[in-house]
C-alpha positions in Angstrom: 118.3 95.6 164.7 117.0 98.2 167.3 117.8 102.2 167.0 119.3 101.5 170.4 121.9 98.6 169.5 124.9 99.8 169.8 126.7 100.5 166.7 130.7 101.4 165.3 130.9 102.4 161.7 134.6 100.7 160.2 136.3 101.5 157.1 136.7 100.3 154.3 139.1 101.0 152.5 139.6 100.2 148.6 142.8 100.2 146.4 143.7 103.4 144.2 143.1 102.5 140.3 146.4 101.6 139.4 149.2 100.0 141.3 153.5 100.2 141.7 154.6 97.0 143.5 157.7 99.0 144.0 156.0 101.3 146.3 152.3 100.4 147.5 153.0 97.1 149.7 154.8 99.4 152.3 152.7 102.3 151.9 149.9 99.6 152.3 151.7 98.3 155.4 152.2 102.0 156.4 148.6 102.9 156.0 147.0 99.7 157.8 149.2 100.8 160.8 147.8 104.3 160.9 144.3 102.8 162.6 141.3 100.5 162.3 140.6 99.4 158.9 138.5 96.0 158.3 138.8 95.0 155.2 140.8 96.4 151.9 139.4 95.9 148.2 141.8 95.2 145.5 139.8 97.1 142.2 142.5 97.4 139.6 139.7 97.6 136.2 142.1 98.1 134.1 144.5 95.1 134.9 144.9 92.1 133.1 144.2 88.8 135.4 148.1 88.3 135.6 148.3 91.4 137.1 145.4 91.0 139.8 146.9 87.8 140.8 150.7 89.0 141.2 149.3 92.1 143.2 147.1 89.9 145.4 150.4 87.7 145.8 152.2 90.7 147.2 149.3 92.5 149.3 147.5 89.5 150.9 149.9 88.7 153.0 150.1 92.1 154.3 146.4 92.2 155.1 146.2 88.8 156.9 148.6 90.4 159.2 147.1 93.2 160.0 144.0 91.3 160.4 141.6 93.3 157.4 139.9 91.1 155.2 140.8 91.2 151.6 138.3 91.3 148.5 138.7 91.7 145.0 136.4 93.7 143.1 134.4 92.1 140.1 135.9 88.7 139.2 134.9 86.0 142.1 136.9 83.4 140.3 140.4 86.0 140.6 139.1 85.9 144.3 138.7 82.2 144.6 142.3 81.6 142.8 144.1 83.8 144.9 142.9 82.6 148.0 141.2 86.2 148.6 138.4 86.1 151.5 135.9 87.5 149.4 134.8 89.0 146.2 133.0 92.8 145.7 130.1 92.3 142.5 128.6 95.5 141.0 124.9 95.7 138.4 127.8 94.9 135.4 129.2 91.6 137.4 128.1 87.9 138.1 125.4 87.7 139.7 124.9 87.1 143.8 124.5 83.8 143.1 127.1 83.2 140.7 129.4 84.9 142.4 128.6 82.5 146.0 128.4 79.8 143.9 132.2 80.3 143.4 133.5 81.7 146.1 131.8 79.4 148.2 129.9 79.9 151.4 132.7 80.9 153.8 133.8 84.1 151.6 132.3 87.4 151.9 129.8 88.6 148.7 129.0 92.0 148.8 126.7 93.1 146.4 126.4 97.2 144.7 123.0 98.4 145.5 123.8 101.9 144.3 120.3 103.9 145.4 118.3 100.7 145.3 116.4 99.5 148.5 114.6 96.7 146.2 117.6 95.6 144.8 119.3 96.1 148.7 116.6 93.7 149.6 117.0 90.7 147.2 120.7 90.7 147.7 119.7 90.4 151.6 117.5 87.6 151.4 119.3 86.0 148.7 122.8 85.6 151.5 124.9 88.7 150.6 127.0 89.7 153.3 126.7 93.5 152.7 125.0 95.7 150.6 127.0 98.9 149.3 124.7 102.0 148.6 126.0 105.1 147.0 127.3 107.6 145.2 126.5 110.1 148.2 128.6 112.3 147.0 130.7 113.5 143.6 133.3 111.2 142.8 136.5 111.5 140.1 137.1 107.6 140.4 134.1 106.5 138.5 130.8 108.6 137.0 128.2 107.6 139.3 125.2 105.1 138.4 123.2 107.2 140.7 123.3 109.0 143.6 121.6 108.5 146.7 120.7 110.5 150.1 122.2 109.4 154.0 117.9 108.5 154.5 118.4 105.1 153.0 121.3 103.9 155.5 118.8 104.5 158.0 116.6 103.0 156.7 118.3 100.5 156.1 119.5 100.1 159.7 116.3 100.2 160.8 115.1 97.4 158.7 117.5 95.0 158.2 120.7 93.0 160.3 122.8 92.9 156.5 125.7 95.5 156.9 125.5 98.8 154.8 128.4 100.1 152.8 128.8 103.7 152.1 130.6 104.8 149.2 131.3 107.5 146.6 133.4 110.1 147.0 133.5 109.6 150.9 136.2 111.8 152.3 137.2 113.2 156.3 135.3 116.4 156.3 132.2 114.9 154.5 131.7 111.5 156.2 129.9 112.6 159.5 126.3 112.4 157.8 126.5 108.8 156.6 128.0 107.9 159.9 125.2 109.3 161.8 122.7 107.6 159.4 123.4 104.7 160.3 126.8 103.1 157.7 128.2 99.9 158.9 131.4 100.8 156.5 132.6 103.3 154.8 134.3 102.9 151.3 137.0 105.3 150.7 139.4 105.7 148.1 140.8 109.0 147.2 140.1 109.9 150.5 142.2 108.2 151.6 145.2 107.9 149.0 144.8 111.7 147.7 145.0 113.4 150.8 146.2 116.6 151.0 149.0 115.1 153.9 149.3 111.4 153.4 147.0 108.1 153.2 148.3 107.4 157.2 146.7 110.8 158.0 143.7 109.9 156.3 143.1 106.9 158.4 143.7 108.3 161.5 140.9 110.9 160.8 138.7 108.7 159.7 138.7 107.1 162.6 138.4 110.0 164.7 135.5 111.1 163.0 133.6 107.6 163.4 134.4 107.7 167.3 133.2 111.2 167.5 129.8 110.3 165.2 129.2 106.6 165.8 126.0 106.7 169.0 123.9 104.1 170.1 120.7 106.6 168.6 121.1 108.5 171.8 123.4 110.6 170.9 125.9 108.8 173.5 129.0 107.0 171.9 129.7 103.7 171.7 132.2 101.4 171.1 131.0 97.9 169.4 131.8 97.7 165.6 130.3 95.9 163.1 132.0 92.7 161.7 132.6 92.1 158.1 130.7 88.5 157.9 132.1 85.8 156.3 129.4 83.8 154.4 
């Protein structure tokens, strides 16, 4: 892809660690309203498979409406049974192949890269749909495998057509560098669900920040996002 294609980062928005069916399907709904959002990650690590699948019962449906893909990290056979549209695999998960294999070609793999352009490339040539890079910055939801600099999303953009994912501790005041670098996505968690007003907030400035960062590598905005792809 040319510097000068024209290019909207999107967000991506994954699911806090734990989960009240009493309370998140409307805050979900709530939050999905508040502005663009492509896809939502269900990553519940410390829930038991009949957990994942009742929560996936509950907050599909709301996705599909609102038209944002839904993934589920780790386990592509929890994606496949619950009729999820794709599955997120990390250095500790299936493999790419594993994970397509059960999926099956229509679903979305993306594949954690962490600071990794070698690994970035294999999981490109191999099919993944994206590639997630990070931590860029400090993070309380996980410790960090590594952390890497804004230099390899452009990189990456520069190189390759396979989406880019930012993530790791991704927030509204801190995003404008990975933007500009060239992130297809970004992942965002607790900046999204801790923030200081509310998650809807969150969204909306998220997205004000991507129209205000996103350029064609002119410096001019622009307004064409970047699709999630689906196998």
């Amino acid at each position: 892809m040319s510097d000068t294609a024209q290019h909207l980062c999107r967000i991506y928005l994954i699911s806090p660690p734990e989960i009240s069916l009493r309370a998140f399907p409307k805050q979900l709904c709530d939050t999905l309203n508040a502005g663009h959002v492509a896809c939502f990650q269900l990553r519940l690590k410390e829930a038991d498979d009949k957990t994942i699948r009742n929560v996936s019962r509950h907050l599909l449906p709301i996705c599909q409406e609102h038209g944002v893909a839904f993934l589920v990290n780790d386990r592509p056979d929890l994606a496949a049974d619950v009729g999820a549209d794709g599955v997120h695999v990390g250095a500790k998960d299936e493999t790419y192949a594993a994970a397509r294999s059960i999926v099956g070609k229509e679903s979305i793999v993306g594949v954690s890269c962490y600071d990794s352009l070698h690994s970035a490339l294999i999981a490109g040539e191999e099919g993944a749909d994206y590639v997630a890079f990070g931590a860029f910055y400090p993070t309380k939801t996980k410790q960090p495998r590594t952390r890497a600099e804004p230099k390899i999303l452009s990189w990456w953009r520069k190189a390759t057509t396979v989406p880019s994912v930012a993530i790791g501790g991704i927030t509204v005041d801190n995003c404008g560098p990975l933007i500009r670098a060239g992130a297809d996505f970004l992942a965002v968690i607790s900046g999204v669900w801790n923030h200081p007003r509310n998650p809807e907030t969150a969204i909306s400035l998220f997205n004000d920040e991507i129209a205000k960062h996103s350029n064609t590598g002119t410096g001019e905005p622009n307004d064409q996002e970047t699709a999630l792809p689906a196998g």
